[in-house]
MDAnalysis code that builds the backbone (N, CA, C; Angstrom):
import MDAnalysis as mda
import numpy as np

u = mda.Universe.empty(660, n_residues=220, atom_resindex=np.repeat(np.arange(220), 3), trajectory=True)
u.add_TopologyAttr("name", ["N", "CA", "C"] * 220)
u.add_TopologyAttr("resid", np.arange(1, 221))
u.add_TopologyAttr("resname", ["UNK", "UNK", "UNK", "UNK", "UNK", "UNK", "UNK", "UNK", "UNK", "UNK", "UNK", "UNK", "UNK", "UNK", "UNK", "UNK", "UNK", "UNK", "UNK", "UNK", "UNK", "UNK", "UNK", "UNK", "UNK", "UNK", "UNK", "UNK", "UNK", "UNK", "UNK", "UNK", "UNK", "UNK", "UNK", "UNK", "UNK", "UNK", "UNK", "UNK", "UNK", "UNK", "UNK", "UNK", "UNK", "UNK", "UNK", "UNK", "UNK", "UNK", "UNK", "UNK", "UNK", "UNK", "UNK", "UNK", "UNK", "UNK", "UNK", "UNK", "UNK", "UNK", "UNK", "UNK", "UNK", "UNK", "UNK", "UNK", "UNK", "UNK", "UNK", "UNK", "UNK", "UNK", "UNK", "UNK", "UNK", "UNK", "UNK", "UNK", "UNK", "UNK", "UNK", "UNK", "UNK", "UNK", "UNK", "UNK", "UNK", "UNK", "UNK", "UNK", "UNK", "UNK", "UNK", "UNK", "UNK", "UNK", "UNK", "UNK", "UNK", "UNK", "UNK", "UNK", "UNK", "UNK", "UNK", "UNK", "UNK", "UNK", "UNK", "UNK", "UNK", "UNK", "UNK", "UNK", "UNK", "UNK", "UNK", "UNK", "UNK", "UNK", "UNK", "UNK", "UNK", "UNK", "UNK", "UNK", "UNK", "UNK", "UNK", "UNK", "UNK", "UNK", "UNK", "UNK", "UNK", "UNK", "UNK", "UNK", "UNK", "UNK", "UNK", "UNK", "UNK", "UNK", "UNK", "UNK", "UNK", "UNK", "UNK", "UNK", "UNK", "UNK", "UNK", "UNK", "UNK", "UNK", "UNK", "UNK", "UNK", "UNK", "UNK", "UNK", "UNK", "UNK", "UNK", "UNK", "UNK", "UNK", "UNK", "UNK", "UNK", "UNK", "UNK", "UNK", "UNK", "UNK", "UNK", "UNK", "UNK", "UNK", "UNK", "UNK", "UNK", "UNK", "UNK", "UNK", "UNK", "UNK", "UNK", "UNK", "UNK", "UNK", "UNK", "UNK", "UNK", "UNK", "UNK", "UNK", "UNK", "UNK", "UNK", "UNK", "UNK", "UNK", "UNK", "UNK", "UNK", "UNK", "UNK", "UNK", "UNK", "UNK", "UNK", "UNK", "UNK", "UNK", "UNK", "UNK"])
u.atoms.positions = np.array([
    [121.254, 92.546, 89.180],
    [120.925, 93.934, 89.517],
    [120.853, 94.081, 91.035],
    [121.981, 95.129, 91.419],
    [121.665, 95.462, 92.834],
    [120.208, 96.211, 93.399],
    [120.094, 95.730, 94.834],
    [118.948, 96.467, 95.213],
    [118.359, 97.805, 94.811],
    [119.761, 98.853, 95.465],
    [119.673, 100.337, 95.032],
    [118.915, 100.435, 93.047],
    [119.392, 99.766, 92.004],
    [119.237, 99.786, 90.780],
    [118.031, 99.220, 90.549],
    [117.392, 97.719, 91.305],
    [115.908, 97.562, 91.041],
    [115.125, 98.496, 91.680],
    [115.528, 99.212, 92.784],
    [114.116, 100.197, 93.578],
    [114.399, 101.501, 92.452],
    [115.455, 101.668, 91.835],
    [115.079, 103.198, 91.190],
    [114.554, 102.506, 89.871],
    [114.764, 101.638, 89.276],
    [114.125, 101.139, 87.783],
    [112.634, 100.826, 88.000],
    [112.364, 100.624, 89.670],
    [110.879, 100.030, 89.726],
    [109.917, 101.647, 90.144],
    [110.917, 103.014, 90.580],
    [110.154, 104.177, 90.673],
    [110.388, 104.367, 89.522],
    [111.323, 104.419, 88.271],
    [110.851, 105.013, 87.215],
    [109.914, 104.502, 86.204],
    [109.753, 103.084, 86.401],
    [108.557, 102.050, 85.550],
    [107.256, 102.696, 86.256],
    [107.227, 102.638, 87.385],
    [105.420, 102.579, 87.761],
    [105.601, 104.312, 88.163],
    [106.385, 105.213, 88.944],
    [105.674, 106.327, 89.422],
    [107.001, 107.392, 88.902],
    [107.352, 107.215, 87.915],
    [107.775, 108.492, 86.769],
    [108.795, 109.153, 86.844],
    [109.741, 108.685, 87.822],
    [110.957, 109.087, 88.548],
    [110.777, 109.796, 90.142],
    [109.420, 109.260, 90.603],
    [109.524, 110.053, 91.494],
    [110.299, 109.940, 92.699],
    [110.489, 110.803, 93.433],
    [111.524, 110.382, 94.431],
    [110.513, 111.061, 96.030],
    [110.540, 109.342, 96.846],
    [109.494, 109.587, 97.744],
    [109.839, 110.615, 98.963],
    [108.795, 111.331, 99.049],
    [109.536, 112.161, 100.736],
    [107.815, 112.353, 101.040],
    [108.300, 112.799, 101.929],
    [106.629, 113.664, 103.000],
    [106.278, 115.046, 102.647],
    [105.038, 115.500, 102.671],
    [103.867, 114.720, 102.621],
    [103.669, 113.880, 101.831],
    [103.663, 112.782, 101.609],
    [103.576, 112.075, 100.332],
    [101.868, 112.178, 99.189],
    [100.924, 112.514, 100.559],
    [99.977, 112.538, 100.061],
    [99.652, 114.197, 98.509],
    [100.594, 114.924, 99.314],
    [100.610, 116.776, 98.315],
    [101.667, 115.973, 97.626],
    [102.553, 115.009, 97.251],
    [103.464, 114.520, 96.043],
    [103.008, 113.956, 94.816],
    [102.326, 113.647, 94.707],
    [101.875, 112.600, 94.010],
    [100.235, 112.699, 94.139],
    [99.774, 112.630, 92.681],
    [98.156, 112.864, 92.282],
    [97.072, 112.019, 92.336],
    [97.414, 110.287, 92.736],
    [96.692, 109.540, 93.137],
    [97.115, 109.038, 94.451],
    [95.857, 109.469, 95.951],
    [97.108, 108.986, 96.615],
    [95.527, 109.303, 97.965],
    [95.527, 108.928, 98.934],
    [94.814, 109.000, 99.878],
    [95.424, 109.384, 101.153],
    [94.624, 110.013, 102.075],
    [95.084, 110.653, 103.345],
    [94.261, 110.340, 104.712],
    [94.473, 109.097, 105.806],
    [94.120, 108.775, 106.680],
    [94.125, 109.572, 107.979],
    [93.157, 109.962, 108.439],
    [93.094, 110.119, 110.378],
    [92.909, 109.424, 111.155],
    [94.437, 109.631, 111.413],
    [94.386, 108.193, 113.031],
    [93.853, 108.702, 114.390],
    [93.389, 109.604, 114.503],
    [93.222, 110.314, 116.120],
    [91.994, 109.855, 116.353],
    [91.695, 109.669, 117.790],
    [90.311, 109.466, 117.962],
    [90.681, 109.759, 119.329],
    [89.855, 110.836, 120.215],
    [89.841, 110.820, 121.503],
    [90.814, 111.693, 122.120],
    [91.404, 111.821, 123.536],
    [91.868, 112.364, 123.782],
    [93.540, 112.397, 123.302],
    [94.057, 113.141, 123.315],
    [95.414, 112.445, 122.719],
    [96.544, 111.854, 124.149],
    [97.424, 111.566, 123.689],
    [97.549, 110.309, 124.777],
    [97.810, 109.405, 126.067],
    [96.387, 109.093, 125.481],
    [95.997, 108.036, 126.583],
    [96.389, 107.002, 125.519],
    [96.252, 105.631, 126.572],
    [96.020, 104.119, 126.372],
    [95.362, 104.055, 125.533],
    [94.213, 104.396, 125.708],
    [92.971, 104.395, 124.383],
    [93.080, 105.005, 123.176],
    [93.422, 106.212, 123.552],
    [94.460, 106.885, 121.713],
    [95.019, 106.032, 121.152],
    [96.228, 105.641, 121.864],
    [97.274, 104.745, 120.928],
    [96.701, 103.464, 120.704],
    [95.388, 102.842, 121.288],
    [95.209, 101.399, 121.039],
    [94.463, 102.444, 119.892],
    [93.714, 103.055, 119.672],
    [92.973, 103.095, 118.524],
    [93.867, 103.581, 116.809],
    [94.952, 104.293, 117.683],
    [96.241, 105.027, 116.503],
    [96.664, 103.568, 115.626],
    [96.859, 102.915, 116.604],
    [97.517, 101.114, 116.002],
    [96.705, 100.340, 115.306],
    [95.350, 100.409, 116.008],
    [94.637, 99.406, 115.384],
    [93.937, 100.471, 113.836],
    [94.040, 101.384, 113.669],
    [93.578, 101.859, 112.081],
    [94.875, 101.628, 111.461],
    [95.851, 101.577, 112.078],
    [97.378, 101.745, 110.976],
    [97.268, 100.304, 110.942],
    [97.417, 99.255, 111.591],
    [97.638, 98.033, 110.862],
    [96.701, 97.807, 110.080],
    [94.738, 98.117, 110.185],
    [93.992, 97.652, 109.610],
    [94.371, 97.920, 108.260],
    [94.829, 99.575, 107.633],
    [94.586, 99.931, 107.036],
    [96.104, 99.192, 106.004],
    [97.356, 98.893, 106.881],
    [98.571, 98.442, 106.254],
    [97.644, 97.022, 105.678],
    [97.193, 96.291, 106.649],
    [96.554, 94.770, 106.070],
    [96.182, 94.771, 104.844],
    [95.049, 95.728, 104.703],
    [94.017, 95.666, 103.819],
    [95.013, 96.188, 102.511],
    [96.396, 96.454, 102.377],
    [97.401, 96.800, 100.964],
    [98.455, 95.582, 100.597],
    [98.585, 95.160, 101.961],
    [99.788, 94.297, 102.104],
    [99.557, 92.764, 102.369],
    [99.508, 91.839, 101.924],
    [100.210, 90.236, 102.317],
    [101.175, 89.904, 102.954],
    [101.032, 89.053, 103.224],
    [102.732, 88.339, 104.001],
    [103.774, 87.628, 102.768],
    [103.045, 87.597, 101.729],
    [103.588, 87.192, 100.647],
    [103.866, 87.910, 99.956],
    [103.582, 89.203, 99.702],
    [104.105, 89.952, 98.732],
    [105.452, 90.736, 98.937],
    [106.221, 90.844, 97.715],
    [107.307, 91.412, 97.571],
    [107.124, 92.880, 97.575],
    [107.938, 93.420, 98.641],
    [108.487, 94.888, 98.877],
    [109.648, 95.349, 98.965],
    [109.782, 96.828, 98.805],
    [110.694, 97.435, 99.387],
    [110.589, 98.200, 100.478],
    [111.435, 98.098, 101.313],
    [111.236, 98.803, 102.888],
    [112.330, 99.755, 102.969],
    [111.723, 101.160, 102.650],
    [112.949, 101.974, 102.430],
    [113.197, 103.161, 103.736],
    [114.122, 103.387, 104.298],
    [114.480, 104.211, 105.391],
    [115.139, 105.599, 104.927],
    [114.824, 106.384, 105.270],
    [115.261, 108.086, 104.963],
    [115.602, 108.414, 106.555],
    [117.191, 108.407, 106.677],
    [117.566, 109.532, 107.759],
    [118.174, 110.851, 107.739],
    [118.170, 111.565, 108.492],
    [118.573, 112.840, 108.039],
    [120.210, 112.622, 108.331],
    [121.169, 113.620, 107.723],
    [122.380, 113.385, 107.756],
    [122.641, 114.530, 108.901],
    [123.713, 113.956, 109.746],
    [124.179, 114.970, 110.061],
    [125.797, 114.639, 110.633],
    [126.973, 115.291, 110.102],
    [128.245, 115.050, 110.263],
    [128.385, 114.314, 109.251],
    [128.932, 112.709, 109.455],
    [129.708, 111.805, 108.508],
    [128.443, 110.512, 109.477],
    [127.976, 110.908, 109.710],
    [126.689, 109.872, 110.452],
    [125.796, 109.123, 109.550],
    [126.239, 107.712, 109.674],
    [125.674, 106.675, 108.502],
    [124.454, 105.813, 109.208],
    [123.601, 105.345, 108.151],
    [122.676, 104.384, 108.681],
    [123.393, 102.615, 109.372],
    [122.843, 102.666, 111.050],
    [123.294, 101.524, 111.445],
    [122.647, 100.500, 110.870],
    [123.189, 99.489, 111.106],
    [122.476, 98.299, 110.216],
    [122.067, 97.609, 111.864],
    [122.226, 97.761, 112.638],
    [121.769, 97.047, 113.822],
    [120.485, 98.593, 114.351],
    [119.557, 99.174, 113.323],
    [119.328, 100.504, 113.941],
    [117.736, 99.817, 114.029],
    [116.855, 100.574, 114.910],
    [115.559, 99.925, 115.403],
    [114.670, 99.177, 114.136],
    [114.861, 99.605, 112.673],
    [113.784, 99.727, 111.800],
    [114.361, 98.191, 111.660],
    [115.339, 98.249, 110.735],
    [116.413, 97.050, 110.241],
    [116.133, 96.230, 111.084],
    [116.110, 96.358, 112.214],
    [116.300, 95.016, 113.351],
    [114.684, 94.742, 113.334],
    [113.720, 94.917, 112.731],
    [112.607, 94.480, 112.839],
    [112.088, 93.312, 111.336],
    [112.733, 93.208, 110.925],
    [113.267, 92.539, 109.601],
    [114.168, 91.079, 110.000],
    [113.538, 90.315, 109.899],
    [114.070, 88.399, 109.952],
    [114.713, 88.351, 108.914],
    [116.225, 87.368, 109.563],
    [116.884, 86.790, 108.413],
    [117.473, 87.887, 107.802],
    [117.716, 89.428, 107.970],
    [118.132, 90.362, 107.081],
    [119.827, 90.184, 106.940],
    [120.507, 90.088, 105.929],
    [122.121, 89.844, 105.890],
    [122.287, 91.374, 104.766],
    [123.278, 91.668, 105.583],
    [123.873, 92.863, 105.350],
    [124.155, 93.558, 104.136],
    [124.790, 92.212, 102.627],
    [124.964, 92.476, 101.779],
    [124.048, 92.604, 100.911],
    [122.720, 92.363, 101.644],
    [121.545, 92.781, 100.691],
    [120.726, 94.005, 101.045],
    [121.066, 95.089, 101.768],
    [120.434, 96.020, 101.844],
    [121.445, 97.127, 101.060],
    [120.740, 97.833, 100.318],
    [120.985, 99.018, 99.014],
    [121.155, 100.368, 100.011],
    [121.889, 101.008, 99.838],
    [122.798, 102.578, 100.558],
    [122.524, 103.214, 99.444],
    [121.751, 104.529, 99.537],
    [122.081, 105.813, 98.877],
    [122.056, 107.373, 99.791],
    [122.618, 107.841, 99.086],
    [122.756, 109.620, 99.863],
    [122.134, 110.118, 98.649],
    [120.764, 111.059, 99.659],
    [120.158, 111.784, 99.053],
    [120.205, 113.465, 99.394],
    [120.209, 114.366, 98.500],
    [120.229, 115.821, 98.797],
    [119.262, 116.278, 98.468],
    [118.460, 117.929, 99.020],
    [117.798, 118.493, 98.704],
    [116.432, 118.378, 98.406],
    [116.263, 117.452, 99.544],
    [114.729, 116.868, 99.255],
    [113.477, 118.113, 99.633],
    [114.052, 118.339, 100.915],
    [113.150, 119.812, 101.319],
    [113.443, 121.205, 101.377],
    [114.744, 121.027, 101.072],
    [115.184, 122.698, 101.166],
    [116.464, 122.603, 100.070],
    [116.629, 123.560, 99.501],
    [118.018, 123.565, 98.928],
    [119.460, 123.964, 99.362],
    [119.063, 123.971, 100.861],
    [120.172, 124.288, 101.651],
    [120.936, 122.934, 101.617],
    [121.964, 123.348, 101.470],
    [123.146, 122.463, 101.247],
    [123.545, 121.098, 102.535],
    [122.612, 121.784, 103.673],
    [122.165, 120.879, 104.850],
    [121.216, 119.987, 104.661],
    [120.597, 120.123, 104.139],
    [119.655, 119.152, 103.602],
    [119.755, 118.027, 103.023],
    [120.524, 117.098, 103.741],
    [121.295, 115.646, 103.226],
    [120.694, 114.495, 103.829],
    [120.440, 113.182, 103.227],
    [119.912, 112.135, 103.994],
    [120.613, 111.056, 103.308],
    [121.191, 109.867, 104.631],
    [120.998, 108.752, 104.207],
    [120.017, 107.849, 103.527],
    [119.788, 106.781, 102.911],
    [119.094, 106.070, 102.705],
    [119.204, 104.715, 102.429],
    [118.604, 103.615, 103.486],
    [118.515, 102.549, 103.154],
    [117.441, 101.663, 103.064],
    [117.720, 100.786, 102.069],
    [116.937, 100.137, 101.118],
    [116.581, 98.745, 101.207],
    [115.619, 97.901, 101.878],
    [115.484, 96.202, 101.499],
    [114.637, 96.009, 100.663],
    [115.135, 94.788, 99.916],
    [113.602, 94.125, 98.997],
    [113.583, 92.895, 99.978],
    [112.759, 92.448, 100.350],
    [112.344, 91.371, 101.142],
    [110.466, 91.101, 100.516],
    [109.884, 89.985, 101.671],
    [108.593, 89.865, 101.133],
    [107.821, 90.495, 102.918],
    [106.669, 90.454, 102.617],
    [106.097, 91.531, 104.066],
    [106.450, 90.375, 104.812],
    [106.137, 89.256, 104.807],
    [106.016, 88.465, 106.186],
    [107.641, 88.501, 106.712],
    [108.497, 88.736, 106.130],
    [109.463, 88.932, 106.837],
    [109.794, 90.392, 108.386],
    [108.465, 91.286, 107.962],
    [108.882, 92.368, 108.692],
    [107.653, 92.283, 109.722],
    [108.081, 92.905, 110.893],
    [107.010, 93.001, 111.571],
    [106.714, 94.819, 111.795],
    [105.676, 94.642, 111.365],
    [105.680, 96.038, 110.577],
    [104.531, 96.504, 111.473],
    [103.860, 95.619, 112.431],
    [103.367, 96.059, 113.543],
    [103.833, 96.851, 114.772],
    [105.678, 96.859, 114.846],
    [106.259, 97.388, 116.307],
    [106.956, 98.603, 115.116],
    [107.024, 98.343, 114.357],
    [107.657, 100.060, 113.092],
    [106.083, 100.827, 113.252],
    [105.408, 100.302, 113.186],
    [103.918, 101.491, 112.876],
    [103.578, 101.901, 114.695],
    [104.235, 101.390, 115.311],
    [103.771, 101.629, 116.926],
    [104.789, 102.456, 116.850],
    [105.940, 102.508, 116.716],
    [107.395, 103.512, 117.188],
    [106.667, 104.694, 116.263],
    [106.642, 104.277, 114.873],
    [106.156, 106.142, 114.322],
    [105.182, 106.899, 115.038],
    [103.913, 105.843, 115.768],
    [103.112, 106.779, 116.282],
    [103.648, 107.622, 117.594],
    [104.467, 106.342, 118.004],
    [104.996, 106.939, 119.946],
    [105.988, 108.009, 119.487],
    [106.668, 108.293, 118.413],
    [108.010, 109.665, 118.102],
    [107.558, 110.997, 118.617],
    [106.544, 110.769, 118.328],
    [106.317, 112.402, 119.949],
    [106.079, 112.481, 120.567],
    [105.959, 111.471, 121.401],
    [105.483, 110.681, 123.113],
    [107.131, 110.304, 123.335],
    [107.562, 109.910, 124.381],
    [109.181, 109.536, 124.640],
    [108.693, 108.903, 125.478],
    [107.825, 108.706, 126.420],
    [108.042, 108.195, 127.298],
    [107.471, 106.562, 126.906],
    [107.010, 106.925, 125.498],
    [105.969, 105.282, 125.106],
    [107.090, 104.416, 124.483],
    [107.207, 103.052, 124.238],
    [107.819, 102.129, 123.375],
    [106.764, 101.465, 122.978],
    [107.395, 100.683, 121.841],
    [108.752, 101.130, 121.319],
    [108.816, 102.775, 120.353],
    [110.256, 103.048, 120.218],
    [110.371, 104.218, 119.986],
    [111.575, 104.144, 118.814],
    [111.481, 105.184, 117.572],
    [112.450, 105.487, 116.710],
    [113.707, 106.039, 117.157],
    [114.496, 105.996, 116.984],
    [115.738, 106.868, 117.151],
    [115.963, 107.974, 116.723],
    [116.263, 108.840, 118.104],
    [115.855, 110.409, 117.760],
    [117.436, 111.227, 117.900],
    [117.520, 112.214, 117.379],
    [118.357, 112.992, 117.760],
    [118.062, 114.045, 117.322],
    [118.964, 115.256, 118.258],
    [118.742, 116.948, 117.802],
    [117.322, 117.295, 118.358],
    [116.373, 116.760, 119.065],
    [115.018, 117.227, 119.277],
    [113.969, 116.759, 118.438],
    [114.080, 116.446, 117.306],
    [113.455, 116.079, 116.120],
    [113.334, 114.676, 115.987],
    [112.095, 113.836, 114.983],
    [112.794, 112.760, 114.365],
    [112.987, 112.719, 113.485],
    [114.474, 111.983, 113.257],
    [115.576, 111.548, 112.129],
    [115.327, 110.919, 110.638],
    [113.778, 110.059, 111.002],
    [113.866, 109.012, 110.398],
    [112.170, 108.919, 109.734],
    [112.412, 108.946, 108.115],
    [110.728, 108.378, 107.290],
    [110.688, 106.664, 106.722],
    [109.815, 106.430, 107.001],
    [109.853, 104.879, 106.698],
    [108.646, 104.837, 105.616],
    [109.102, 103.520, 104.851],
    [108.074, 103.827, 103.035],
    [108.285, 102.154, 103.193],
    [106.831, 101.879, 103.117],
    [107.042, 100.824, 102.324],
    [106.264, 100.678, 101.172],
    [106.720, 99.897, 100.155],
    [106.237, 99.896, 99.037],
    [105.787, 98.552, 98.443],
    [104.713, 98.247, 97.939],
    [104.428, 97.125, 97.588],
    [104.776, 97.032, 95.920],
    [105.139, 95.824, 95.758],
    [106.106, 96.234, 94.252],
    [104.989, 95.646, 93.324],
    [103.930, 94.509, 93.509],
    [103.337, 94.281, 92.947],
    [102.214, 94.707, 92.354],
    [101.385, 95.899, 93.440],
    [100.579, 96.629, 93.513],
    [100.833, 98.089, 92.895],
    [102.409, 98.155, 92.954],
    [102.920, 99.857, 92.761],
    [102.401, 100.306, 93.346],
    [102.361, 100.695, 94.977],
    [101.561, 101.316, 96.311],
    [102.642, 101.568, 96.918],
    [102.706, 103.080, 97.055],
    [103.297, 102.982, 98.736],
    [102.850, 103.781, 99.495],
    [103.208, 102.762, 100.835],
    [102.185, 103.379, 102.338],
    [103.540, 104.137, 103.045],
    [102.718, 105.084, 103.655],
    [103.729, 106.076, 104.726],
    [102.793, 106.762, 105.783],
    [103.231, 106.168, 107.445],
    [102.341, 106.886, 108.235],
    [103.479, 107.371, 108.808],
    [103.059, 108.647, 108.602],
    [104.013, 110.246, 109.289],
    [104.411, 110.370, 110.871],
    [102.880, 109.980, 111.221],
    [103.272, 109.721, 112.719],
    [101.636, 109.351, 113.805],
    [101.638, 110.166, 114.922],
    [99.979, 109.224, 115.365],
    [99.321, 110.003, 114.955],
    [98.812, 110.830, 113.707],
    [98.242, 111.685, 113.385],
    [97.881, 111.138, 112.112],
    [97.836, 110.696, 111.280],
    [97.794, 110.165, 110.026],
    [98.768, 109.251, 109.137],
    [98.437, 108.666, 107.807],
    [99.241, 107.955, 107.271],
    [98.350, 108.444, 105.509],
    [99.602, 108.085, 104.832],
    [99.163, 108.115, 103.472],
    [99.567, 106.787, 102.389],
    [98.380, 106.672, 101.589],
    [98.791, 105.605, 100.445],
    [98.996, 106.281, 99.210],
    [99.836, 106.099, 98.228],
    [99.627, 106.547, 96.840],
    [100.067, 104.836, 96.206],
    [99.168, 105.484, 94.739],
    [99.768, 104.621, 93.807],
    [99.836, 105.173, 92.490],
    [100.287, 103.842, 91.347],
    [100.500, 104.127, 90.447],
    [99.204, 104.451, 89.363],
    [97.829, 103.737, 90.257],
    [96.960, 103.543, 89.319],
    [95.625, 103.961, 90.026],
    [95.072, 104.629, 89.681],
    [93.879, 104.713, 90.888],
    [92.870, 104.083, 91.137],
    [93.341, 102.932, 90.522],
    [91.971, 102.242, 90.258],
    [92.481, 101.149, 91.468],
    [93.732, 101.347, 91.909],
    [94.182, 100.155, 92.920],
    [93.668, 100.526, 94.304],
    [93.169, 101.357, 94.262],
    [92.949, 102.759, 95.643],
    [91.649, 102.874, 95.626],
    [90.645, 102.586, 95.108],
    [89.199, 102.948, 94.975],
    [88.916, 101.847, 96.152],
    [88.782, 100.705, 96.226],
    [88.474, 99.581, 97.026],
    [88.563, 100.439, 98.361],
    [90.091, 100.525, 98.577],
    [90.322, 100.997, 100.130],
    [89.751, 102.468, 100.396],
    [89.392, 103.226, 99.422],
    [88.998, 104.619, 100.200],
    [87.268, 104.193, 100.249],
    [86.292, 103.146, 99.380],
    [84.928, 102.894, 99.637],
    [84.986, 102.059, 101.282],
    [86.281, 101.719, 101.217],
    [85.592, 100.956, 102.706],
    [86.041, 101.377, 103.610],
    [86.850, 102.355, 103.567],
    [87.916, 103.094, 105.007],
    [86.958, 104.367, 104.989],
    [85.996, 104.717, 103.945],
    [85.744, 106.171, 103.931],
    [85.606, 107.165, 105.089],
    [85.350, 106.571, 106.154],
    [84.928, 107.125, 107.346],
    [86.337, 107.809, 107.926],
    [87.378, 107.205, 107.718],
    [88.594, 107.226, 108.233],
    [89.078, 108.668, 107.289],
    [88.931, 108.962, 106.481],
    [89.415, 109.936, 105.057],
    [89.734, 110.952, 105.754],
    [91.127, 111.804, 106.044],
    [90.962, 112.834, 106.791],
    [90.151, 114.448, 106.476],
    [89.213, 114.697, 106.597],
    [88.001, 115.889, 106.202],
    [88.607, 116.898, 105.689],
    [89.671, 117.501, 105.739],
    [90.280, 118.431, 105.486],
    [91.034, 117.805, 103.606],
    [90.737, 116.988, 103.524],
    [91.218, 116.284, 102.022],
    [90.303, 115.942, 101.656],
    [89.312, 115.693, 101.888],
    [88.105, 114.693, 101.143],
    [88.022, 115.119, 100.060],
    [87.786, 116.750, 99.949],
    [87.049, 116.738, 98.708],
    [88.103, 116.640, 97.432],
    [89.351, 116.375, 97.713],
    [90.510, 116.278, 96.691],
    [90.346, 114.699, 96.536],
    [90.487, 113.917, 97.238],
    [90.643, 112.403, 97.161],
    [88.662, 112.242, 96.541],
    [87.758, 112.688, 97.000],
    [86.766, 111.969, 96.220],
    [86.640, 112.477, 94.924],
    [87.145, 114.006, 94.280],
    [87.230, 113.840, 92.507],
    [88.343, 112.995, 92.243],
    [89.153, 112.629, 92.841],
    [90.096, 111.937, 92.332],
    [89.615, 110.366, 92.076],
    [88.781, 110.028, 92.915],
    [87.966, 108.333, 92.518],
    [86.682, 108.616, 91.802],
    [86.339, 109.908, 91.592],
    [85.628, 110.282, 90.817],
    [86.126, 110.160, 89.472],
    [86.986, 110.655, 89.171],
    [87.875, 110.439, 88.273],
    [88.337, 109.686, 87.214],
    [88.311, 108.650, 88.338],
    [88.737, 106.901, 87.607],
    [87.732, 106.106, 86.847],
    [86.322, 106.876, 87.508],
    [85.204, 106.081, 87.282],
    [84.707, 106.686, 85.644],
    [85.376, 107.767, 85.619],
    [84.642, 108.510, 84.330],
    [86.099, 107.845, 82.998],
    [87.402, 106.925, 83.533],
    [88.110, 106.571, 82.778],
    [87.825, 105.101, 82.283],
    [86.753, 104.780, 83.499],
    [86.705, 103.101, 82.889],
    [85.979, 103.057, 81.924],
])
């Protein structure tokens, strides 16, 4: 089984056919919503604090041992394909070419017929990625002058990054230095991290994410 065929057999086993985009947290009904800001916005001190909640919070889902998928969404525009030498990919050891999965996706946010994206796909295990200089570029995408940085074009950025833990059925997505979101398949995998991150919960969601672990507790 090719890549592309295990990542859609492993969204329709654990999360129902869903097909991931942003917000991920308004997609999907078990799922948590982080605030990375603290302070002025940016300074030195912003972004050391933007980094250090996004890795804490990637740690506390992810191993170096566990098997994922690291999936890339770019926007299309012309006949413009995903490089395989492109910033995300190149943060990935050992990656050989014939194992990353290609799909074209339409109509994720609009039904305008413009609305086209590449997509590419690795299964690898985490310790292969350094998923510390990918969570620094998403935060710097609206700073230019910071590195490292995503690849931008048109004014905008191009590019959503998902990773997914296959064992856990979790996937994490931070949008940019403003927040990040987890969902899963089960909510009972998610209770741990929202009792000990609680402080972090962005206020404007709380009261959706705490009936929702409310929730779980009235299923056990």
């Amino acid at each position: 089984m090719n890549t592309v065929a295990e990542y859609k057999k492993f969204l329709n086993s654990k999360f129902e056919g869903f097909e991931i985009l942003k917000p991920l947290f308004y997609s999907w009904n078990i799922s948590l919503r982080f605030d990375l800001q603290v302070g002025e916005t940016n300074t030195d001190e912003y972004f050391r604090i933007v980094q250090k909640r996004a890795n804490t919070l990637f740690e506390s889902v992810f191993n170096s041992n566990d098997e994922i998928f690291l999936v890339l969404n770019e926007f299309k525009r012309r006949k413009r394909k995903i490089r395989v030498r492109n910033f995300v990919f190149s943060q990935v050891k050992n990656l050989e070419k014939d194992k990353i999965g290609y799909r074209r996706l339409s109509r994720l946010y609009d039904v305008d017929k413009f609305d086209r994206w590449n997509q590419g796909i690795i299964k690898t295990t985490m310790g292969q990625v350094n998923y510390k200089n990918i969570l620094a570029a998403i935060g710097h995408q609206d700073f230019p002058a910071r590195e490292p940085r995503l690849d931008l074009f048109g004014g905008f950025t191009s590019k959503e990054i998902y990773f997914i833990n296959i064992e856990k059925s979790l996937i994490f997505h931070m949008y940019d230095d403003r927040g990040l979101d987890i969902i899963a398949s089960d909510v009972k995998t998610l209770r741990p991290i929202y009792e000990k991150y609680n402080d972090w919960i962005l206020d404007d969601d709380r009261k959706t994410i705490y009936e929702q672990m409310k929730l779980s507790e009235t299923q056990n």
